[in-house]
C-alpha positions, 0 to 999 in steps of 0.5 A, a space after each residue: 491480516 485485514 486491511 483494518 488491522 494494517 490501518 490499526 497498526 500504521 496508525 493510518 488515515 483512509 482516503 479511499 475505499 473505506 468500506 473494503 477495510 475488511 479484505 484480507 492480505 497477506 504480502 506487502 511491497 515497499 518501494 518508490 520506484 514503480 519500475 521495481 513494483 512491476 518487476 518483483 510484485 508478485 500476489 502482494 496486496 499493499 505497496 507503501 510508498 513516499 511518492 505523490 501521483 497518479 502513477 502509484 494508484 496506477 501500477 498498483 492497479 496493474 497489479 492487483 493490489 488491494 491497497 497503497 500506503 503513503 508514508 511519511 505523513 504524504 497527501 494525495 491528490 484529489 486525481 489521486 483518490 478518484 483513481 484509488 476509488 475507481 480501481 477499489 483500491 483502500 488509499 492509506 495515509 501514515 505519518 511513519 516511514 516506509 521502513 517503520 511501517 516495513 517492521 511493524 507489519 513484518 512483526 505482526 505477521 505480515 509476509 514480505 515480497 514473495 521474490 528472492 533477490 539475487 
């Protein structure tokens, strides 16, 4: 799936990096804990989260990303985009919650973290 496709689907508004819609991904990752995106991502592309600060663009960064939703209609800050754009990563911003955008992109296609959970 495209980066367009995922902006499509979650009704989303581009922040960063609009010129990389067309990268392909193929994981998501949904969490507002950045210490469980460094334990359990593994080769995810997006990371959907409802927090605000620099640490999201960050660990998202550390793990080679492609791009981070914002849910629940969040802003970023300007600190926030300026990073997103340094580290070429596509800043999303939807009105929808992380769960609704959990379905819609696990519906159309989308695979889940590749971790099992215990």
């Amino acid at each position: 799936m495209t980066l367009q496709e995922v902006q499509t689907l979650l009704q989303a508004k581009v922040a960063s990096c609009e010129d990389l819609l067309d990268e392909e991904v193929q994981n998501a990752f949904g969490s507002d804990m950045m210490s469980e995106v460094l334990a359990y991502v593994q080769d995810q592309g997006i990371l959907m989260t409802g927090l605000v600060n620099e640490q999201i663009i960050r660990t998202a960064a550390m793990k080679d990303m492609f791009c981070v939703v914002m849910v629940r209609g969040k802003q970023p800050t300007a600190e926030m985009i300026s990073i997103a754009e340094e580290n070429e990563i596509v800043l999303m911003l939807t009105d929808f919650t992380m769960y609704q955008c959990s379905g819609i992109l696990y519906v159309n296609g989308l695979n889940p973290t590749g971790h099992h959970y215990v």
